[in-house]
N, C-alpha and C positions, 0 to 999 in steps of 0.2 A: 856056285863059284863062277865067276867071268872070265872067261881066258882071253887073249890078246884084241885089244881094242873090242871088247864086248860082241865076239862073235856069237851069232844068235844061238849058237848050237850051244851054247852054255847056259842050259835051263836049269840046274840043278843051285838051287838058292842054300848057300851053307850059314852057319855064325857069321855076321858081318860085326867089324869093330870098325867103326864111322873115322876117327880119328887115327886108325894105322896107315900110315903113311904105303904106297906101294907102288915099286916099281915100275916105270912107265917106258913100257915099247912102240912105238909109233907103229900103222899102219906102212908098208913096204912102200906104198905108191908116194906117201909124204916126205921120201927124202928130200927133194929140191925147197923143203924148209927145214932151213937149219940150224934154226934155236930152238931146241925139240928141249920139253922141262923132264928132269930126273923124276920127279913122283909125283904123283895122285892121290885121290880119296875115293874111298868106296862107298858113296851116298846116295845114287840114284839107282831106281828099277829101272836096271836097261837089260834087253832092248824094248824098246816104249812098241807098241802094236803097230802096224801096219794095214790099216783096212783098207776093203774098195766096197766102195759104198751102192748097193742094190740100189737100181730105178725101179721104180714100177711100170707097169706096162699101161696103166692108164692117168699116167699124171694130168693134174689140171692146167691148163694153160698159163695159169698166173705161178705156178711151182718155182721155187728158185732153184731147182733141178733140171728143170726142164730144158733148160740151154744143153744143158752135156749129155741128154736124151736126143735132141734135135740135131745134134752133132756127131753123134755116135762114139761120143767121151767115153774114154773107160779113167772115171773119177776116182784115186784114192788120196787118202788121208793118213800121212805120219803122225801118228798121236803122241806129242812130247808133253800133253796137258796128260797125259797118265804116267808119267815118268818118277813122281816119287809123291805121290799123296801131297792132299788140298794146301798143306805147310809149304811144301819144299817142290810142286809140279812147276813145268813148263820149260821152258830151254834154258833159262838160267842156272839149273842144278848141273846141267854137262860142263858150265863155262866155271863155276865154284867149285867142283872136283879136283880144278888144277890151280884154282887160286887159293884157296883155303889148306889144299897141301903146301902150300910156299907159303903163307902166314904161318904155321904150324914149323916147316923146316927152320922160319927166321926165327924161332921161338916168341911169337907175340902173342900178346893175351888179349888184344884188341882189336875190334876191325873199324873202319868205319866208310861207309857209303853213301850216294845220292841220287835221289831221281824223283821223281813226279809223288803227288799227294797216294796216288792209286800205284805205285810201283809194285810191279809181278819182281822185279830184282832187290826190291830191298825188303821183301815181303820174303822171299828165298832163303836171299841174306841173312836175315836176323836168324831165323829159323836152324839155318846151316848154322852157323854160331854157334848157337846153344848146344848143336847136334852134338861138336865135337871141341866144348869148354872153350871158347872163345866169348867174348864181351861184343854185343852190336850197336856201333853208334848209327842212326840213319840221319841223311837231313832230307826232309823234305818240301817239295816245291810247292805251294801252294796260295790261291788268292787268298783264302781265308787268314795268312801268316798274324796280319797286323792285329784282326777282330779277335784270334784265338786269343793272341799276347794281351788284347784291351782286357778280355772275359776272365782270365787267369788273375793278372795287376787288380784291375778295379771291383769285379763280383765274385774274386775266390773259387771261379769255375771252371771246370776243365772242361771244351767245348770242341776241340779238337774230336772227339768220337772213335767210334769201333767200327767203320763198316768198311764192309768188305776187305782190305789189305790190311788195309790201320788194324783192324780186330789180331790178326795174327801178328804184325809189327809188335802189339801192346802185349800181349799175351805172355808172348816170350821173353818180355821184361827190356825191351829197345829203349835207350836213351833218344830220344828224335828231337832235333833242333827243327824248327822250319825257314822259308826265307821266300820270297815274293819271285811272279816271275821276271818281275822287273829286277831284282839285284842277282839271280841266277843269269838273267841276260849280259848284264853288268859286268860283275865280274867272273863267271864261267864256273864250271863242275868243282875246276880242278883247284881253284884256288876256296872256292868256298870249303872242300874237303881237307886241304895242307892246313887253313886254320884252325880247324877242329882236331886235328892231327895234334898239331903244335898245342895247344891245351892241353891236350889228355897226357901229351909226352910231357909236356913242363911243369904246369902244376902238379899236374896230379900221378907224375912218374910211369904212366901205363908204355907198354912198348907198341907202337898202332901200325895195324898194317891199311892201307889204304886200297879201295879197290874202286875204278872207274865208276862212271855211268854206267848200266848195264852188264857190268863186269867184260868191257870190250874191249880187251888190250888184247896182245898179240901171245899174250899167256892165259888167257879163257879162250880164246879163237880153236884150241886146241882141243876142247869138247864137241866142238862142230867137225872138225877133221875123222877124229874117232865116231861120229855121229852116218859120217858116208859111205864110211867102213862098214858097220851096222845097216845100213839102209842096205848097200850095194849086196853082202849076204842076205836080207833079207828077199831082193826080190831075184836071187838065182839065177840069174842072168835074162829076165823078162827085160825088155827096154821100157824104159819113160822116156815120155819126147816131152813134157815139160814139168819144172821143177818151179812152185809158186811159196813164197814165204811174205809174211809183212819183216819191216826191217826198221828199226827204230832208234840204235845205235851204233849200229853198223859190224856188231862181233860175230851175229847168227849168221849175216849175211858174207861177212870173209870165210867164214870155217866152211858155207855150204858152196860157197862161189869153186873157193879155192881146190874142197877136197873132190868136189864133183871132176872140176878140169885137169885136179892131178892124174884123178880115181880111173878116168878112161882116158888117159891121153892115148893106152897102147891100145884102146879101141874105141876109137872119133868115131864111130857108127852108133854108138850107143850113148854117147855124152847126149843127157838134155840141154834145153835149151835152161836157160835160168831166170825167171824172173824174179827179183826182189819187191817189193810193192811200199815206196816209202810213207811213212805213216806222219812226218815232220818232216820240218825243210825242204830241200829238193832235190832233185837228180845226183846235181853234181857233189852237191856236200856228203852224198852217201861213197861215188866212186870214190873220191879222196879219202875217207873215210874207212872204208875196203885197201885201197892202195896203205896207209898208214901202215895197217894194223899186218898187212902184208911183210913191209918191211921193217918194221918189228920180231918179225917172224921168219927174218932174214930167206927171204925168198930168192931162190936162185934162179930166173927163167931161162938161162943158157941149156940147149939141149931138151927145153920143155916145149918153147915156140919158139916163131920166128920175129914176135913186136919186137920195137926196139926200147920198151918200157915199161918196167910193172903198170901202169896204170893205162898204157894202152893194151896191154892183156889181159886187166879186169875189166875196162870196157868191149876185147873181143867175147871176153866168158858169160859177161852177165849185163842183163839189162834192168833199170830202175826205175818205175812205173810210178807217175805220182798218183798218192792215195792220202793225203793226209786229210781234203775234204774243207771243214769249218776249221781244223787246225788239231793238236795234239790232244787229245783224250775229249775233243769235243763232237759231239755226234748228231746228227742228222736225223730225221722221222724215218726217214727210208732205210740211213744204216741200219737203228735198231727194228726195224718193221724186218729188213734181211735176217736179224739175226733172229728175231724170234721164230722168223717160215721156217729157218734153216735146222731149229731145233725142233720144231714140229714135225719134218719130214725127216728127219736123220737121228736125233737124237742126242746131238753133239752142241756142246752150247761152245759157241765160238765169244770172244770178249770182244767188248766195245772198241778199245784202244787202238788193239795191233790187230790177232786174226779175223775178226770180225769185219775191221776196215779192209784189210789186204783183199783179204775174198771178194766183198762187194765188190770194191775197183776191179777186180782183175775181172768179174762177171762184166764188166762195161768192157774193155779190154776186149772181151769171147765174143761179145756183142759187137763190136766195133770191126773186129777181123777174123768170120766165122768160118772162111776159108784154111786163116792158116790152121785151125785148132780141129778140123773137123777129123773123125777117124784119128783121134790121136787120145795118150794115153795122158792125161795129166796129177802131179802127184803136189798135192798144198800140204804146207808141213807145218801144223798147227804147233804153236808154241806158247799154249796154254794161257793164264791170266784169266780164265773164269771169273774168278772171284771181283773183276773188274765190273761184273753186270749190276752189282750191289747198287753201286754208285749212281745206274742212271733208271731204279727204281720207278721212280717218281714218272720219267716220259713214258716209261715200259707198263704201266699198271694197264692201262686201258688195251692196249693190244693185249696182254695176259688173259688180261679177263675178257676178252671177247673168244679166245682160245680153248679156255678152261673156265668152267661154270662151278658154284658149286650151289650146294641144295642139301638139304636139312630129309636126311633119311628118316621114317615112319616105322621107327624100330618094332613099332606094338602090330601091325601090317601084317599079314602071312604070307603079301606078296612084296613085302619090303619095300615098295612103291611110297612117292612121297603123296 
């Protein structure tokens, strides 16, 4: 059972029924937001773990550790990639708790989403869907759009594939439209999702609930709020001096911006600092972005601080670190060369997209200003999408296998030697 905002002390796991609607009380510190949603879903394993990751005492020079040894970091890791199993992990399942409760209260029997070919959110999506008898439309963003539709029309072939995110999108039985990034650029999220809306309402009578990019409206931001709550009991009053995330539509990063600076306003001795690390766009289309979803969320800064404007007090709370690199879901030798050290030495597979980039940059970032981070305590809040690694296979083989060997055991041997 969970008690109020998923305080950690609620270990005791009972019958969960996915689809019962329940009552939702805000964390105390979140009243100066005040669109607060009547009900939730009870679909994620929270609280997700909290680790701090052992150095060893003889790392090798080239360790992508080594920085926070040379520093005297004390490194941990929020694990929201263990937050509800390979289906439904990663920060998305906190922001669908409260939006699939509000499809569910509108009585729809349909939802429908969009985002990138590899989406960790419509990969959630779908999944959440099914959880709790809802219908998932995806559309996905992809070059391949035109080639799948030639293969399909003229050879009868389905070509579009199962890896990585697609395998569970398909699995669960997702209706997925696709569309180039040239006409997502065009004409935007939001209209690409109203027409497919309008379809399923018109012809075909479904009742559709529609839910953003990343599920980042000011009605999922509301999983990251209850998310700070969880964190802030989890470390008992130990301080963090920085707070590092990737941020990619901007919802994880309001709910952590926001519930941090509400979470200690009555003790500014303990507020980290906040980095966001943008993984697309830039700087500034994140803070606007944060501010949006703010006041959506009817934010009241009177009595909180002294800016004279939501979005100059998301830019005093949070700062946003460009990481996006070659560009959105595209990767580097070095990224993924990071990411495989990283799971070599820790054991945690970070995804190409979002954590994986975030981290890198933010090690250039350490690197770049080892002063201010030295002796300080830093906490990166992974927010899962594994299954993203699938996808860049093909660059990662050769680094793998230079890593892990394998060889043909001499069963017949008495020393099992090959």
């Amino acid at each position: 059972m969970r008690l109020h905002s998923r305080s950690v002390n609620a270990i005791t796991m009972t019958i969960q029924t996915p689809n019962k609607l329940i009552p939702y009380h805000p964390p105390e510190f979140a009243r100066p937001l005040r669109n607060v949603p009547s009900h939730r879903l009870n679909i994620a394993n929270l609280p997700s773990p909290l680790h701090r990751i052992p150095m060893s005492s003889d790392l090798k020079k080239d360790s992508v550790l080594k920085p926070f040894q040379d520093l005297n970091i004390d490194f941990l890791i929020k694990r929201d990639d263990m937050s509800a199993g390979v289906e439904l992990g990663g920060n998305k399942i906190r922001k669908l708790e409260f939006l699939l409760a509000d499809a569910l209260q509108s009585n729809c029997d349909t939802v429908v989403t969009i985002g990138g070919e590899q989406s960790n959110h419509c990969r959630a999506t779908a999944a959440a869907c099914r959880l709790v008898g809802l219908e998932p439309h995806l559309i996905l963003r992809t070059k391949r759009a035109n080639r799948v539709e030639e293969d399909k029309m003229v050879k009868q072939k389905d070509s579009f594939g199962h890896v990585g995110n697609l395998l569970f999108d398909r699995i669960v039985g997702s209706r997925i439209y696709t569309c180039t990034p040239g006409e997502y650029g065009r004409f935007g999220s939001k209209v690409l999702v109203d027409r497919v809306c309008a379809d399923l309402s018109g012809s075909k009578g479904k009742k559709v609930y529609p839910i953003p990019v990343g599920g980042s409206n000011g009605l999922g931001t509301w999983g990251y709020i209850d998310a700070i709550h969880e964190l802030k009991d989890q470390l008992n009053g130990e301080k963090v001096h920085h707070v590092v995330f990737a941020c990619g539509s901007g919802g994880t990063a309001s709910g952590i911006t926001l519930g941090l600076a509400l979470g200690y306003r009555e003790e500014r001795e303990k507020m980290p600092e906040i980095h966001a690390v943008g993984v697309c766009d830039d700087p500034e289309y994140f803070y606007q972005e944060v501010k949006r979803i703010s006041q959506e969320m009817d934010l009241d800064i009177s009595g909180v601080s002294t800016c004279e404007s939501i979005e100059d007090y998301i830019k005093e709370c949070m700062t946003v670190h460009q990481g996006k690199g070659k560009g959105y879901a595209s990767s580097t030798k070095e990224e993924l060369s990071f990411i495989v050290n990283f799971a070599l030495e820790t054991g945690i597979i970070l995804d190409p997209v979002y954590s994986g980039k975030a981290l890198f940059y933010f090690m250039e970032e350490l690197k770049d200003h080892p002063e201010k981070y030295r002796n300080t305590s830093i906490l990166f809040w992974h927010t899962g999408g594994s299954l993203g690694v699938y996808d860049k296979i093909d660059e990662m083989s050769d680094m793998m296998n230079n890593i892990s060997s394998v060889e043909r055991l001499n069963a017949y041997s008495s020393s099992g030697k090959t």
